[in-house]
N, C-alpha and C positions, 0 to 999 in steps of 0.2 A: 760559371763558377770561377773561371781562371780571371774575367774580370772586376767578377767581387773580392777577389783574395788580391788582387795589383791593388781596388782601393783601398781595403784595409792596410796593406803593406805604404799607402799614397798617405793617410790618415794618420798612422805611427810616426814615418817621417816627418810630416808637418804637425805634429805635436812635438819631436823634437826638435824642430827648428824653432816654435813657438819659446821655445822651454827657452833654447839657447840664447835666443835674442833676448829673453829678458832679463837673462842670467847676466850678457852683459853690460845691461841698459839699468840695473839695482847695483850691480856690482857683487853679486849676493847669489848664494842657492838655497836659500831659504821665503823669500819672498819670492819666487816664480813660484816656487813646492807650493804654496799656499794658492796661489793664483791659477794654477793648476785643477786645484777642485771644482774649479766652477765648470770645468769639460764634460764630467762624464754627469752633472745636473743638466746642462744642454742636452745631452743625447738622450736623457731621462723623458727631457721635455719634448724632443724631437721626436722620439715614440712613441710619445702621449698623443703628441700632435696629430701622426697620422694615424694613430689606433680613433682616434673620434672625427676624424673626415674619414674614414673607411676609404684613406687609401693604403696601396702595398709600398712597402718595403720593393723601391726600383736605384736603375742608375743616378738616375737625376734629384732622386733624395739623398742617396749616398755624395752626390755633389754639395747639396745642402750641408749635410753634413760636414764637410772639406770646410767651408765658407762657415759656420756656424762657429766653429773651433775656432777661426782665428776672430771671429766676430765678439763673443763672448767672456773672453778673456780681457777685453777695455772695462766693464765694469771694476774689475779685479784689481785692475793696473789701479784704475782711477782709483779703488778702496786700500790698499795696500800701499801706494805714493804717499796717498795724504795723512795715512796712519803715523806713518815714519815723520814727515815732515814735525809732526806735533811730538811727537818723541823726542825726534831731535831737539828741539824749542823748550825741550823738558817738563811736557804733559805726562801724567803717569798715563800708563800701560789701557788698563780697562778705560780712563776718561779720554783718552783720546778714541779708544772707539767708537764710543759714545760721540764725541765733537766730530768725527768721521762720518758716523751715521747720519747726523744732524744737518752737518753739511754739503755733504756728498751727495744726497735722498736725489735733490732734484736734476744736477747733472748725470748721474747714472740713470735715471728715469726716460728724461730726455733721451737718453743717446738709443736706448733699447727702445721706447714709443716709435722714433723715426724710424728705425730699422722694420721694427713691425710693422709699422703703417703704410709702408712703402710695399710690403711683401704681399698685404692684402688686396693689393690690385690685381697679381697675381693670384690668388687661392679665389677670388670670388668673380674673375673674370669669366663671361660664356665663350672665350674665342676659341678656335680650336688649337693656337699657338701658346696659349698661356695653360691649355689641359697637359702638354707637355712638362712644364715646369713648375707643376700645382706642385708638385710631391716635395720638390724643393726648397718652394715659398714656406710651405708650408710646416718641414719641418725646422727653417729658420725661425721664422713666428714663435711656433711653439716654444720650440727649446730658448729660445733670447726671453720671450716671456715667464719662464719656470727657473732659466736661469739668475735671470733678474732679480726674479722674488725671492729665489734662496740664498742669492750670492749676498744678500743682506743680514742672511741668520749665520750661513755657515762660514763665509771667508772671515766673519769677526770671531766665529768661536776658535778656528784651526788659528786663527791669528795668536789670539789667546795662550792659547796649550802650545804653539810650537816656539813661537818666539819667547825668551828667556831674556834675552841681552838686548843692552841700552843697542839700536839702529847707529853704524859709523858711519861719517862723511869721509866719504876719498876723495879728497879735493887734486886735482890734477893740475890744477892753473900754474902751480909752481914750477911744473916740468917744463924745460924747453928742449924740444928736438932738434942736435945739432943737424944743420944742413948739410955739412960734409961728411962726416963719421954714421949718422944715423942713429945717434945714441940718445940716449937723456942724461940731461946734465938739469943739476939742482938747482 
């Protein structure tokens, strides 16, 4: 029990770190919140996964786990970047979801197919090395799979309903940092 509750406590953290890097990589805490939901559709998936290979809930799926959350979140990124880009460019709201979807379909495909097909060597292996690390593959597989297909319905709807305001460019190139002082000058 003491070290299921260190990974749940190992899990929070790296969702906040998740959170925080992308906070500062959009500029924005409105597009991580959004990119955000596609975590607990992974775990939906990752349960699903092992509830139909009849395996248990172990350490080595709670690693899955670990790994799935930060895996997961690329679709996200990739659907949430390109939304904005076309905002910015001045696509309205819902059509650029639409040219997001359109566009996006086969790189977000790709990236989660690889990942999954990569994990199936592990879930369908007979070795006795890879029965250690079924539960893991396996709850990646799933959840990358379940998240995948939902991160296409719901990160455009929460896109929708949360976003209100035209996407700003922070453009930084104009700052120079003085060498000696450490400051910014304009």
């Amino acid at each position: 029990m003491d070290m299921v509750s260190q990974m749940v406590q190992m899990l929070a953290l790296g969702l906040l770190f998740i959170y925080l890097v992308m906070v500062a990589q959009f500029q924005s805490l409105l597009s991580p919140f959004i990119i955000l939901f596609t975590v607990p559709l992974a775990f939906t998936g990752g349960l699903i996964g092992l509830l139909i290979a009849g395996e248990q809930l172990s350490m080595m799926s709670l690693m899955g786990f670990m790994v799935l959350m930060g895996t997961v979140v690329n679709n996200g990124i990739v659907f949430v970047d390109y939304t904005n880009q076309l905002r910015l460019e001045g696509v309205e709201k819902r059509r650029a979801l639409v040219l997001t979807g359109q566009a996006r379909l086969r790189p977000i495909l790709m990236t989660a197919l690889t990942t999954i097909l990569s994990m199936c060597s592990l879930i369908f292996s007979q070795s006795t090395t890879a029965a250690a690390s079924r539960g893991m593959a396996i709850v990646v597989a799933g959840g990358l799979a379940y998240a995948t297909l939902m991160t296409l319905f719901v990160v455009p709807v929460m896109y929708d309903i949360f976003y209100r305001k035209q996407p700003r460019v922070i453009d930084l190139d104009d700052e120079v940092l003085d060498d000696q002082t450490g400051l910014l000058e304009h």
